[in-house]
N, C-alpha and C positions, 0 to 999 in steps of 0.2 A: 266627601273627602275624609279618609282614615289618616287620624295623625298617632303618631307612639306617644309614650309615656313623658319624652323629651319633649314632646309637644314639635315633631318633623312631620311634615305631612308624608302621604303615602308617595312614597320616589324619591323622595330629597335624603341629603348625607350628611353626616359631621363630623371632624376629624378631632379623633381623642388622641390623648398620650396617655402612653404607660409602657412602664419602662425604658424611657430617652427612645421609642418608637413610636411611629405615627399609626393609627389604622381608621381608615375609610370604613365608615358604618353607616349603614344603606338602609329604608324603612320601607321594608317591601310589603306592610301589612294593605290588604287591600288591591295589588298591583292584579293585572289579568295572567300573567305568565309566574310560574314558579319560580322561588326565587335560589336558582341555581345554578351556577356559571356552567354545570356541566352536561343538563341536562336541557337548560336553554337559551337557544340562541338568540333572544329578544333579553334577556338577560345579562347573558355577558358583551351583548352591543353594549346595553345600559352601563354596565360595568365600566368598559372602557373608555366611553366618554366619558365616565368620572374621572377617573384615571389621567385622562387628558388635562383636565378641569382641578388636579390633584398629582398631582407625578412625584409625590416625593412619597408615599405613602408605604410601609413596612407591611400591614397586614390588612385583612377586609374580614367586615362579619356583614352581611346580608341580614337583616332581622324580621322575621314574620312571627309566625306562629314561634317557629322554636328558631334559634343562632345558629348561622353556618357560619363558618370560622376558616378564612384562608390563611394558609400560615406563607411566611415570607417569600419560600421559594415559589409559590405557587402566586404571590402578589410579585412578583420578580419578572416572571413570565408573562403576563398579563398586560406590565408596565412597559414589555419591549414593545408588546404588538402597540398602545398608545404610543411610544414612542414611530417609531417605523411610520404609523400612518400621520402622527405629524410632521414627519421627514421629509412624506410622499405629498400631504397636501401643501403646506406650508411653505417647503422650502422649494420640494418641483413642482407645485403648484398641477399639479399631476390629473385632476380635475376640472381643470378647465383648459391645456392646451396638452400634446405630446412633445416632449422637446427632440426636437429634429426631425422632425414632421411639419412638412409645410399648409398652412389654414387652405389651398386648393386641393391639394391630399385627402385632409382634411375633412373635406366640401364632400369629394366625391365618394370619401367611405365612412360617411357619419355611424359607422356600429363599430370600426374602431376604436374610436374616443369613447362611444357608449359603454364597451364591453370593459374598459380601462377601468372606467367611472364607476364601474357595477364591483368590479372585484376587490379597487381600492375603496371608493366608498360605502361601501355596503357588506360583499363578503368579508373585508379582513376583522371588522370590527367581530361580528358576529359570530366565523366559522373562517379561521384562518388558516388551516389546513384544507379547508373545502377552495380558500383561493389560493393556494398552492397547487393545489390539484390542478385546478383549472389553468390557471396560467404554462402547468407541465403540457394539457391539452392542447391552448391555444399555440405554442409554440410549434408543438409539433404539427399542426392544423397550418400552418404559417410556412415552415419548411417546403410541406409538400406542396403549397401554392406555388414559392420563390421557386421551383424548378420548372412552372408552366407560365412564367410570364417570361416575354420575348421583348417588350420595350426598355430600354437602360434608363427609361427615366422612372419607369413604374417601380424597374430592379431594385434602383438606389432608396428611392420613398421606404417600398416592400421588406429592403434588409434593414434600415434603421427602424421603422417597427418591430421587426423584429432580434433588433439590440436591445430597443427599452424593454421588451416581454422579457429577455432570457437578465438582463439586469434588475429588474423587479423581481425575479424569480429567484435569481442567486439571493437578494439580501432577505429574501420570505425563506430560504433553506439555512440563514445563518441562526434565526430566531430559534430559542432552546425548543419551544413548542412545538416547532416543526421537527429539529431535527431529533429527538428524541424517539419519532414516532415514523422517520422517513423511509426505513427496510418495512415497515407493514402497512403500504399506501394502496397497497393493487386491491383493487375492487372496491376502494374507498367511492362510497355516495353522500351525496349531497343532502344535507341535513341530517344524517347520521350523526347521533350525537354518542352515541356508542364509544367513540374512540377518546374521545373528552373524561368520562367516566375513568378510564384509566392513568389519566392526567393531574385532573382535579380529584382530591378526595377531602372536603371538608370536614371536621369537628363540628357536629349537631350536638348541642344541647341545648335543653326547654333555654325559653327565655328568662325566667327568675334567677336562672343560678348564676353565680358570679365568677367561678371557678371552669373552668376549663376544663373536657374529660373526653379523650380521644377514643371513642365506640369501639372503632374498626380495630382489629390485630394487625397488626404488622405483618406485611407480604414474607413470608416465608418463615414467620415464627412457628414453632415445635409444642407441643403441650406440655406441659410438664408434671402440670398438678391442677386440681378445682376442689372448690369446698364451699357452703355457703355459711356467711356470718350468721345471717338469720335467713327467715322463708322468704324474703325478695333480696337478700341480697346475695351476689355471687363473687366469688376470687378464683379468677384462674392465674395460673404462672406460667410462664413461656420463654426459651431457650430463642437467640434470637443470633442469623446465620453474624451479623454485622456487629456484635456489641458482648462483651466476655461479662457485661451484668444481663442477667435474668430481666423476665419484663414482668411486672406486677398490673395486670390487669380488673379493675375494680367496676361492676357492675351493678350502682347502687338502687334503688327502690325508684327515682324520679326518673330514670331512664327506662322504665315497664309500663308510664303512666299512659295513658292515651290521651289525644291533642284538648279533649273538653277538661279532662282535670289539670291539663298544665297550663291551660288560658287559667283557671280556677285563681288558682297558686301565683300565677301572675299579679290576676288583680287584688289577690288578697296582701300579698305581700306589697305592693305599690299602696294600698289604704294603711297597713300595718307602719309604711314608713313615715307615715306622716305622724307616728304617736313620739313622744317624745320622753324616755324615761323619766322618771324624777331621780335627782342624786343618792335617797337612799335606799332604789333600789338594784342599785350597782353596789352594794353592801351586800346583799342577799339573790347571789345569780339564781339559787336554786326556786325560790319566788316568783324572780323575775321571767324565770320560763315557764312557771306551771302560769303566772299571768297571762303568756301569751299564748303560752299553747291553750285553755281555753276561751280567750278573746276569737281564737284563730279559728279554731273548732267552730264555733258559734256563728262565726262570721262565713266562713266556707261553706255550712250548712247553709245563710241565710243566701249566702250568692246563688249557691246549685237550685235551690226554691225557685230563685227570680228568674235563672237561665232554664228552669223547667229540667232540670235533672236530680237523680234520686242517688243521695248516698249514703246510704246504712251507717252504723256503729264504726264498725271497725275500719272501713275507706273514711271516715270524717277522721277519725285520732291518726290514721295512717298517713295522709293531707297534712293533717296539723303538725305533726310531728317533723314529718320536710319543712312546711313555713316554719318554723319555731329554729332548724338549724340554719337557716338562710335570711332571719333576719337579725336574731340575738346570740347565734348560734357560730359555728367555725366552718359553716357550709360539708362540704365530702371529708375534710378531717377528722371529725365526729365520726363518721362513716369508717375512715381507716383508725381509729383507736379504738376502735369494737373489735378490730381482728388480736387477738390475743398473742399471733406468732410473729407480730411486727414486733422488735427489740430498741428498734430507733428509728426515725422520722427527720428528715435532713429536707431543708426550704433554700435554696441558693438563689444569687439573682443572675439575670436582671429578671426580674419577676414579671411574669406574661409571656417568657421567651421559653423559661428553663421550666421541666417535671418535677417534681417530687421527689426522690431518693429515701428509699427504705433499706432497714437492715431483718433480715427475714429470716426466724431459726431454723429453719429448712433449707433457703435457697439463697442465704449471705445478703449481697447488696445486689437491690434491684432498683430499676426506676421504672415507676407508675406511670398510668396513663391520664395522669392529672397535672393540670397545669395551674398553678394559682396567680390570680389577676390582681392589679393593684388596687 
């Protein structure tokens, strides 16, 4: 059994605040499937029976190796389909009979109620465009039946099944998930998780940082400018079609690292928080970090030894120098007051929700793809 730092075993969740919002944090260290709502479907089943278990919840971070981070709208969407299918089980009880459909009905077309059971309780959780699909199939699969039966008692059974399909169907085309994506359905297959991909787009960063830092560009951002502060770190700036500020994109050193040094940096930083300054050396910050930065160095070295991996000179102070601003340090702000064309730095809240805001002697006021956590 894998448990986190929290001491959650591998699958279980815990629900934080920050900022007067709630977020669902999931410990997928350990789990057999990736821990990615959009890329698996054993994953966002898992998801949404949290959800259920949880419904009021504002944002989700999935945590393994490194945080994926759903932001509101995208826990928004997720909480319909929980909702919906406790609508479907709960309240029509939609899993264990069809309402208006008689149990001799019933009797004689148990793949019915099967096929019901299958899309409510299994596809919508997992691949809820996959049971729209389907339910668009059975219906019309159902039509062209109702035109070749000839008894009026079969007709009546035959049309009210198929009521409940086309009303199951309408309130799965109201959910944003579905209708977002309902003009690009045709040739959709099943398990195709491809169309999800463009749905979900989480915020990946390692697991040590505490700061928030959106990788991805923005769908239809413009180049405008790139530079680097130093040799791993990059700035590019971007015109963006929806927003009259510039977007300040900041791609620091801990985001190049590869997954063995960012567990590294994890554990080192988690042993690192349990030291506990003494008073005076909050007198002398400059001290206090050449302290830690060779504690950290030293210690990083001796982890990489024990995990059987080699790291030279300059990857151990390059290591130490991230731990040292993420645990005495101001995390990626250090980072953005290296760039010398920043004029001003602006933090608003509610903090966890709102980016960064820079003033930039090139490119006025921008906001950054960083978001600081409480």
């Amino acid at each position: 059994m894998v448990f986190s730092k929290r001491g959650l075993k591998s699958g279980d969740y815990e629900i934080l605040e920050e900022g007067g919002q709630q977020i669902l944090k999931v410990n997928y260290l350990g789990v057999s499937f990736p821990p990615s709502i959009e890329h698996s479907k054993l994953c966002m089943n898992d998801v949404v029976d949290k959800l259920i278990q949880a419904p009021s919840v504002n944002r989700i971070i999935l945590s393994a190796d490194r945080n994926y981070m759903y932001d509101e709208e995208q826990t928004q969407m997720l909480r319909a389909v929980a909702n919906i299918y406790v609508f479907f089980t709960r309240q029509k009880k939609i899993l264990s009979f069809l309402p208006g459909l008689s149990m001799d009905y019933l009797s004689r077309n148990p793949s019915k109620l099967a096929n019901v059971q299958y899309i409510i309780g299994n596809l919508l959780k997992s691949d809820p465009i996959g049971a729209y699909v389907e339910l668009k199939r059975m219906i019309r699969e159902q039509k062209i039946k109702l035109k070749r039966i000839r008894s009026n008692l079969d007709v009546k059974e035959e049309n009210n099944y198929l009521k409940l399909l086309v009303e199951t169907f309408e309130l799965l085309g109201k959910l944003k998930i579905i209708s977002i994506v309902k003009e690009d359905l045709d040739g959709y297959v099943l398990d195709d998780r491809s169309i999800y991909v463009n749905i979900f787009r989480p915020i990946i960063s390692p697991n040590f940082m505490l700061t928030r830092l959106m990788a991805q560009i923005p769908i239809g951002a413009y180049e405008l400018d790139s530079y680097n502060l130093d040799k791993e770190t990059n700035v590019s700036l971007f015109s963006l079609d929806n927003d009259v500020k510039n977007y300040y994109h900041l791609t620091p050193p801990e985001f190049n690292l590869d997954d063995d040094k960012i567990e590294l940096l994890d554990m080192a930083r988690n042993i690192l928080a349990e030291h506990k300054p003494e008073e005076k050396e909050f007198t002398d910050i400059e001290r206090m970090r050449t302290t830690f930065f060779n504690i950290g160095r030293d210690l990083l070295v001796e982890l990489a030894q024990h995990r059987g991996l080699d790291l030279d000179f300059d990857e151990a102070n390059g290591l130490a120098e991230i731990l040292v601003r993420y645990t005495v340090g101001f995390g990626l702000l250090e980072v953005l007051l290296k760039d010398e064309k920043i004029q001003d730095i602006v933090i608003n809240g509610p903090i966890g929700q709102t980016p960064i805001f820079i003033v930039h002697q090139d490119y006025d006021d921008c906001v950054t793809n960083i978001i600081p956590s409480a």
